[in-house]
N, C-alpha and C positions, 0 to 999 in steps of 0.2 A: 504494500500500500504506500502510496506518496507521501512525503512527507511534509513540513511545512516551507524547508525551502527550496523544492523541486522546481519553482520558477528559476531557480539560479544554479542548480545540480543536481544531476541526477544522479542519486546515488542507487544504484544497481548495475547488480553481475552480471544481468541479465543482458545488457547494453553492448559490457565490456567483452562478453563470449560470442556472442549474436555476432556483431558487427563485424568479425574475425572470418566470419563463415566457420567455425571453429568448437567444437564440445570439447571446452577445454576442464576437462573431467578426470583428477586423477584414475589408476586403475582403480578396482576393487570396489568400487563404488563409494569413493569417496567424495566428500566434497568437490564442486567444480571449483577453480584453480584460473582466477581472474589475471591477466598479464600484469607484467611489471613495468613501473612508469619511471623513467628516468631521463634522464640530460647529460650531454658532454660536459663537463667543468671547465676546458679547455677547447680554443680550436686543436680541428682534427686536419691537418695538413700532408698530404701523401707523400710530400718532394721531403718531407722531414721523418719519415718511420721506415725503415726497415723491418724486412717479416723478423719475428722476435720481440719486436717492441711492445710497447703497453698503451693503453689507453684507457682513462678514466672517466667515470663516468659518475651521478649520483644518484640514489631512488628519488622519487620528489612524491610520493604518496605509500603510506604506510603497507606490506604486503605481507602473507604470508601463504606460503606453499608447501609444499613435500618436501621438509628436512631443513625448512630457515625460514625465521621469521626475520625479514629486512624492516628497520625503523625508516621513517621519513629523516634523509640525510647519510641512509651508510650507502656504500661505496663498492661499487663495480667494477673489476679489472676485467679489460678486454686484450687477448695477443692477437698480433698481428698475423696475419697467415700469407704463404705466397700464394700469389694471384697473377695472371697473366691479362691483358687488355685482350679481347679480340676485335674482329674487325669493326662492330658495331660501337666500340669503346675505346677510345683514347688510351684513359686510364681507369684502375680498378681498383680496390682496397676490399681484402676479405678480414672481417673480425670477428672470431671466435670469442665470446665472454665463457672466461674459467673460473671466477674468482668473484666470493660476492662475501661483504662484511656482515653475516648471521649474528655476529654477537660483537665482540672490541675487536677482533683482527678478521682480518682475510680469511679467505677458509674455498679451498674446492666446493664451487658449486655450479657448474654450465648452465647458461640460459644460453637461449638462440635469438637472434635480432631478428624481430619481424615487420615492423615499419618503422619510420620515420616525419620527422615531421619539422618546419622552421624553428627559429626562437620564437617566443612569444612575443608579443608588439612593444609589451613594456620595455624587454631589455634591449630591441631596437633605438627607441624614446631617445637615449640617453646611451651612448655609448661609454662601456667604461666605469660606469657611474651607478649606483645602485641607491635607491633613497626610498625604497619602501620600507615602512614599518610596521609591527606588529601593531594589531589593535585589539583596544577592550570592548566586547561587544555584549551588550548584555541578553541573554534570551530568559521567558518565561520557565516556570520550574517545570521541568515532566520533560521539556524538548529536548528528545534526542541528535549526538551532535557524531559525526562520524571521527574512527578513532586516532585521524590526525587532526583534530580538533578540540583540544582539552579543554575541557568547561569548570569551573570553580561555582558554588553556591555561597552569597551573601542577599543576607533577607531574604526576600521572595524573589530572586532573581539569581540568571547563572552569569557571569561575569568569563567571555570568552578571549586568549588571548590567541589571535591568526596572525599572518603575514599574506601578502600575496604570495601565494603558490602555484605553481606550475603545474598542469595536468597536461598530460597528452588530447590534444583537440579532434576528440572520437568525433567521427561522422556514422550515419546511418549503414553505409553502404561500404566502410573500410576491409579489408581484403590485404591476405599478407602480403606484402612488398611491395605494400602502399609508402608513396612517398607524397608529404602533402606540403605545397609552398615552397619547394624547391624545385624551383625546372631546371629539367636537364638532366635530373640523376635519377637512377635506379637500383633497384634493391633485389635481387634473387637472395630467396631463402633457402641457405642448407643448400647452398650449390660449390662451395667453397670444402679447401680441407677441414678438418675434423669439425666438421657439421656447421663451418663457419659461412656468415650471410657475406654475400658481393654486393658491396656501392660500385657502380661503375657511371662514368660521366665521357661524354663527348669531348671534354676538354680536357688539354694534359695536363691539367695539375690539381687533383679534384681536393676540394678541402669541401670541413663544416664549420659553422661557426661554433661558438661557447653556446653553452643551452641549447644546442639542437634537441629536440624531444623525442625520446625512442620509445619502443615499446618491445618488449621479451616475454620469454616462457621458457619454462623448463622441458627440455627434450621430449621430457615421460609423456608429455602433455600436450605437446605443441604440434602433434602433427595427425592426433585423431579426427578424422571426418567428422562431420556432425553429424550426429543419426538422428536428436530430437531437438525440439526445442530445451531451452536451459528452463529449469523450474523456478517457480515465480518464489518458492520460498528464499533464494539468493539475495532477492531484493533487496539492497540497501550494503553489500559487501563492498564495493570496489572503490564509490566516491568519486566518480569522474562527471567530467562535465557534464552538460547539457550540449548536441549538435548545435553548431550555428545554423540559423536558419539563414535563407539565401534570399536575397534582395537589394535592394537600393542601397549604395554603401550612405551612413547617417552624416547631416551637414556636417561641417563645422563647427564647435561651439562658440559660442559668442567669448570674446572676452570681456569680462566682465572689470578689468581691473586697468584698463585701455585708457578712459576717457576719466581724469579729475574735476569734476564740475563744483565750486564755489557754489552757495560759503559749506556744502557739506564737505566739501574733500579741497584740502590747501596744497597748492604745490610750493615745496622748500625751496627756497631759492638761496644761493651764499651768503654767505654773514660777513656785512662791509663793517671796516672796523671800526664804524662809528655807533654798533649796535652791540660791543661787546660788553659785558658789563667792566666797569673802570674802578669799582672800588678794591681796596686791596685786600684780597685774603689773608687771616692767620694762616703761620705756620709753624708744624714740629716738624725740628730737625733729627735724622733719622741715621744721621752719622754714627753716632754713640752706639747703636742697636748692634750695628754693624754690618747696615744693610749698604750694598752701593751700586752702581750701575756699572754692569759687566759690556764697556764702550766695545771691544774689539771682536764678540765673538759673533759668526757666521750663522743668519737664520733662513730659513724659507717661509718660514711663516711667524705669526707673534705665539707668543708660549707661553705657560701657566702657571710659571714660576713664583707669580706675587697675586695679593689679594686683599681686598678694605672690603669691609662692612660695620655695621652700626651694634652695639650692644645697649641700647637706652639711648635715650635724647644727648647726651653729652661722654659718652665714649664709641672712639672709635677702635676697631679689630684693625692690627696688618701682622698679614704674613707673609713670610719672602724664605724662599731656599737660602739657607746659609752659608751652601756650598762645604761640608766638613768633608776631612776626610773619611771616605766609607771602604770597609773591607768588602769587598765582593764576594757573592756568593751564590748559593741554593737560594735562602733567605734575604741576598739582596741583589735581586738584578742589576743591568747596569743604568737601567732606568731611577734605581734609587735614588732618594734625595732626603735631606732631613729641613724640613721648613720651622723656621721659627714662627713662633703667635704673640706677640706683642699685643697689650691691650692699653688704651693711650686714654687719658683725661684732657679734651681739649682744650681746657679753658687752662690750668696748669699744666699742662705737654707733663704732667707725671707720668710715668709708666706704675700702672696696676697690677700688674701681672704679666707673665712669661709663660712659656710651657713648650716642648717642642713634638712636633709630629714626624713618624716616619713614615715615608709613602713609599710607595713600593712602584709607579707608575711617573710617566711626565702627565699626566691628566690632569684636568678642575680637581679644586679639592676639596670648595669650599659653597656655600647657596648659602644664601641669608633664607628664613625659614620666616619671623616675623620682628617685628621693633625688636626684642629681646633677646632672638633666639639665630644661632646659627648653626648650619649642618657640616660636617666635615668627615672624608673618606682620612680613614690611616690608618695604616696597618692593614688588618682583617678584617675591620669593622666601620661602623657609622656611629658616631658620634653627634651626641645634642649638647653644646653648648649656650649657656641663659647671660645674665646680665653678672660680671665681677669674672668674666671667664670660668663659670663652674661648670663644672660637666656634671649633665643631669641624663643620660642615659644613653647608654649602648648600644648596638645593635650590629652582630657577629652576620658576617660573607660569609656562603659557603665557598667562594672561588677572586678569582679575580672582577674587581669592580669594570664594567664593562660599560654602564652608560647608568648615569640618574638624572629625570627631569622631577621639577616641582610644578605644582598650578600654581598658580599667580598671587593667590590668596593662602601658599603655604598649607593646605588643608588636604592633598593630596599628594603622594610622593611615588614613583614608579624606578623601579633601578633594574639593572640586569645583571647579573655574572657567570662570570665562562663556567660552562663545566665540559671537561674533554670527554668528545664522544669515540674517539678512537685512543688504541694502544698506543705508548710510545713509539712503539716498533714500526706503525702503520703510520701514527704523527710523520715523525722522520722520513716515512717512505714519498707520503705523498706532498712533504715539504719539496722533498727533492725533486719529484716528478712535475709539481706546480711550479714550480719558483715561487712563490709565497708560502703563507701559513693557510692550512686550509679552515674551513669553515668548522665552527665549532657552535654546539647547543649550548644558548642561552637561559638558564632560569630566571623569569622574568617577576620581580615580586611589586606588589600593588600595596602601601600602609594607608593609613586615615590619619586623620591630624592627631589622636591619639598615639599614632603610631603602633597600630592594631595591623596586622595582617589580613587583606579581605578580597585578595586574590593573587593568584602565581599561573606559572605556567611555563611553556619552553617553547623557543623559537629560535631560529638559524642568527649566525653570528653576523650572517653578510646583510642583517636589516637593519637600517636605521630607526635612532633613539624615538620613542613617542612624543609628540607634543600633546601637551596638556594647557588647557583651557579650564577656568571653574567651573564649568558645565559639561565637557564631557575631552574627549581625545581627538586632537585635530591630525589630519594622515594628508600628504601631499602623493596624487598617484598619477605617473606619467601618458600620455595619453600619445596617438601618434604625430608625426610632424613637429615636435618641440612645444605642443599644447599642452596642461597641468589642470589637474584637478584639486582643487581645494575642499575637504569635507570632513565634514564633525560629525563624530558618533556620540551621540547623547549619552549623559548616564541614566535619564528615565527612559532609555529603550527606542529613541527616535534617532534618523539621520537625517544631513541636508549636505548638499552642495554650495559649500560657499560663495566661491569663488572659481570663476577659470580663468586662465592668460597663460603668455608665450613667453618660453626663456632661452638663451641661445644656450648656458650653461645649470649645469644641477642646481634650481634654488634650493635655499635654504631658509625654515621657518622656525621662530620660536616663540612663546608667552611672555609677557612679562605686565609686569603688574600696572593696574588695575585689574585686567580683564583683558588684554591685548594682544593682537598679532603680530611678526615685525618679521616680515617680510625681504629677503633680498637673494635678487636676481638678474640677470640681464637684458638690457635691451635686446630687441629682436635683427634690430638694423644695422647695430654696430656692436654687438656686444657687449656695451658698455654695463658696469653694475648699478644696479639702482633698489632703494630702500623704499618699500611701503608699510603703513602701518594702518590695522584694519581693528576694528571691535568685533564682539566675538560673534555680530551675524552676518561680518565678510562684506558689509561698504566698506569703501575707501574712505579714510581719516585722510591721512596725508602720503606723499609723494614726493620720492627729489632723487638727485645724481648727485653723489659724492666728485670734488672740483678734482682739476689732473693733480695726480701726485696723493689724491687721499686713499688710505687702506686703514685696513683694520676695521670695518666697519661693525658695527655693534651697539642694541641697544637694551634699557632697565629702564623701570618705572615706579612706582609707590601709589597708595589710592591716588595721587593728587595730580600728580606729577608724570611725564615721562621723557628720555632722555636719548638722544642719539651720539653717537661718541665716532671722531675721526683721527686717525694722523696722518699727517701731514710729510710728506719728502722731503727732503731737500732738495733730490732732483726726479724729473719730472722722467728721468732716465731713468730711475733706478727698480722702479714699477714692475713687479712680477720676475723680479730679479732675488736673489739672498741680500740680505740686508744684516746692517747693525744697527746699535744702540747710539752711534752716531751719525746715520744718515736722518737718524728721524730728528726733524725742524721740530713740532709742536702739536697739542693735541688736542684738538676743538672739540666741546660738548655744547649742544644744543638743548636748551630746556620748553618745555611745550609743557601747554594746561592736559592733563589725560581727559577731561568731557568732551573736546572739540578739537584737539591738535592743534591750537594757536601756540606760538611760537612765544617764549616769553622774553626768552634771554638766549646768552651763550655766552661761554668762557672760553677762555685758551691759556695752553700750559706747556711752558720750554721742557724738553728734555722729559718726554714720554718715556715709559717701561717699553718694552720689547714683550711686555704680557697683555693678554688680554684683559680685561675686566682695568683695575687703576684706578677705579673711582665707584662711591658708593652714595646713595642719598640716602638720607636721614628719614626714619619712617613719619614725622609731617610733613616733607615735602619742603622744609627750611631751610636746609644747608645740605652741602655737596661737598663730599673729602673727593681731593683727585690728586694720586702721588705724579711727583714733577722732580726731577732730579732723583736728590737726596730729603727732599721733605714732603708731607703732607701739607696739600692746603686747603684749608676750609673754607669753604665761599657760602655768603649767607644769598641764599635767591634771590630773585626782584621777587617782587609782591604780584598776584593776578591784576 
């Protein structure tokens, strides 16, 4: 029987054995024995493999058959077999799959390659680039969810966390050695040595791309005639899509983030320097601490080495890498660092308190949580620190911190960390085989402003971090042509489409307080980067392009207030290039009302950090710490 979201999948065996022309039915009468869904991890390149070679591959949909159950994410080995082009083919490529990860390693187990099929549109989108992320979804209690979709219950509701996923894009009428969206090539099954399938192609140098989408079966299985239809009790095993149905391809969407129309939406224009605020900031000096700026060393990007935020109305937090000597090890990568935490009394530059943190990553370490309270990764765990720098409660990683967002309102906290889904043995292997590190499962945990636990889950390592909003999780999903979809999953169970628009590069989205969006991406025309910031039902607030020579772009907010942050080049050359601590000129913050995005003010400050973040406002919205050299300077706001 159907389920409730069979408009969007069909989950049935029934689908997946049919469409094969295929009773793929172990002997003995066992269960029928739905195919395996998997992808290349790599292009597959013929002028590069020799018979012998390997090739890898991933499951992308959980399976189980005769002698292994494969999770969504283990790992296919395929050798390479000789093959000869005949006249009808250029070139040819026979692959045999021996090897399939049943449990933490490798292990003999043959499947036979039965079709093929493109990547899917999204990894087209964006070349390179990968910015899906998991989401929270919530469904009513009783709904069954299939078993690569893990559901958590809180209250009356299941709190889902997915990713976009990759299914093989079953049609009605598929037929082994089907190849779908790639012209020109062809697929003989078990026409190859030792039962292995031939790609063959008209042109001489036949490749696949990364994610090509395959589909397998085990020998025992894959080659019995159909003698009946598959029985309807399967229904609901396999989890594959729904056919596309054939028609008009759908417009264009509109973009929606295209046109700023006054007075709802302000375009920022530069800040002449007669708009800058001109009174002079306090300052502490931050010599003593023994913090300084590191003028000579080589970046590609800015780094997260230092950090301000607010503990009460009149202290502020900084922390900066001390740079110690550290013995290297198991226990300390060479990412380690030891940051110090300074807690400063503005009004007397006294120093409150000290303490120092080890981290074990170069990542963020630090989120202001509310006026009082700040979060901090170190060590193995998460830490809550209140007003006087006390730590008021802990909270133990099971693995490496992998990503954390906050809602804007500090009342929801979402984080991830690694847990290795493969052996060392197998790590290493396919370190070696990939050139990178391969994809590892994420446990994804969900706290409340209590810091209650009230949802987790697991999700691939190659998805980006969640945006959160106070009302539910914002997900950015690439559409074709350089097109983006904007969309919020409610936490009472509803979605909508924010926003759509065009970006020549991967944007990037985040929260920040009030309630906010903040937006940046690129021009379509020129590529140029540009910053929007939207409330949370996806109008446009405001709108502007960072001048030549600015980076680092980045913005924070408070109920009152919110803030866009630049630096500034010295040369207009040096743009997309490594950089130091002394190419950077200065670093413009721009102050805006958060009700309407009116512009209030702006500052600017010599001798920026080479980290991101550097400045913090004050949870009423009255003063602004922004580190400059060697000092902290405090700027009291203009007034609304």
């Amino acid at each position: 029987m159907a389920g409730p979201n069979d408009g969007q999948t069909v989950r049935s065996g029934a689908l997946a054995t049919c469409i094969l022309g295929l009773l793929l039915r172990a002997v003995f009468g066992q269960a029928p024995v739905v195919p395996v869904q998997a992808e290349f991890l790599k292009p597959v390149l013929l002028h590069k493999l020799a018979p012998g070679a390997t090739v890898l591959a991933k499951v992308t949909a959980e399976w189980s058959g005769p002698g292994c159950v494969l999770q969504a994410g283990a790992v296919l080995e395929a050798r390479v077999e000789p093959s000869q082009p005949n006249k009808n083919a250029r070139s040819t490529l026979a692959l045999s799959f021996v090897s399939a990860q049943c449990g933490s390693e490798l292990q003999p187990f043959p499947l036979v390659l039965v079709a093929a099929a493109a990547p899917p549109v999204d990894r087209k989108a964006v070349p390179d680039v990968e910015i899906n992320s998991p989401r929270l979804r919530p469904h009513p209690v009783g709904e069954l969810k299939g078993p690569s979709e893990p559901i958590f219950q809180i209250s009356s509701q299941h709190l889902e966390f997915t990713g976009v996923v990759h299914h093989f894009p079953f049609t009605p009428n598929l037929r082994p050695g089907d190849i779908l969206g790639i012209r020109g090539l062809k697929l003989d099954v078990d026409t190859g040595p030792n039962r292995s399938s031939v790609f063959s192609s008209a042109r001489a140098d036949l490749s696949l791309k990364a994610f090509t989408q395959i589909l397998l079966n085990p020998p025992s299985v894959a080659f019995v005639p159909a003698a009946a239809a598959t029985p309807a009790s399967v229904a609901g095993a396999a989890g594959v899509p729904r056919p596309g149905r054939s028609g008009q391809p759908a417009p264009a969407p509109a973009n929606t983030l295209e046109t700023c129309r006054p007075p709802a939406c302000l375009v920022d224009r530069p800040v002449p320097d007669a708009d800058l605020d001109s009174r002079a900031p306090a300052s502490i000096a931050l010599g003593s601490l023994g913090y300084g700026r590191r003028s000579r060393r080589l970046l590609a990007d800015f780094d997260q080495d230092t950090a301000l935020a607010w503990l009460g109305p009149d202290q502020v937090l900084f922390a900066f890498n001390s740079h110690p000597l550290i013995r290297r090890g198991a226990e300390s990568p060479d990412t380690a660092r030891v940051v110090r935490a300074v807690l400063l009394n503005i009004a007397s530059h006294a120093v409150l308190q000290t303490t120092d943190w080890t981290i074990h990553d170069s990542d963020r370490f630090l989120w202001q949580l509310d006026a009082n309270r700040v979060l901090v990764h170190a060590g193995h765990e998460l830490r809550v620190y209140g007003s006087g720098l006390e730590l008021e409660r802990t909270i133990p990683l099971g693995g490496a911190l992998r990503f954390l967002r906050t809602s804007p309102s500090g009342d929801s906290i979402v984080f991830g960390t690694l847990r290795e889904r493969h052996s060392p043995r197998l790590h290493a292997h396919l370190r070696d085989a990939l050139g990178a590190e391969p994809e590892e499962d994420v446990e994804i945990t969900m706290l409340d402003k209590d810091f209650r636990i009230v949802a987790s889950g697991i999700a691939g390592s190659g998805l980006a971090p969640p945006t959160l909003l106070n009302e539910g999780q914002v997900s950015l999903r690439p559409q074709p042509e350089g097109d983006y979809r904007m969309a919020i999953e409610r936490w009472e169970s509803t979605s909508a489409t924010l926003a759509r628009f065009k970006s020549l590069c991967a944007p990037q989205v985040s929260s920040i307080s009030p309630d906010l969006l903040f937006l940046v991406s690129c021009v379509t025309n020129v590529g140029a980067p540009e910053y929007r910031v939207l409330p949370a039902d996806g109008t446009l607030m405001l709108r502007g392009q960072p001048g030549t020579g600015q980076v680092g772009i980045e913005g924070a907010g408070n109920p009152r207030r919110f803030v866009v942050k630049f630096v500034t080049l010295l040369g207009a050359d040096h743009q997309g290039l490594p950089f130091s601590a002394s190419d950077l000129k200065f670093a413009e913050i721009r102050i805006y009302r958060a009700e309407d995005g009116k512009r209030l003010g702006a500052v600017r400050v010599n001798d920026p950090p080479t980290s991101y973040g550097g400045f913090a406002l004050s949870a009423d919205g009255s003063q602004m710490a922004v580190l400059s050299g060697s000092q902290i300077k405090i700027f009291t706001l203009p007034d609304e």
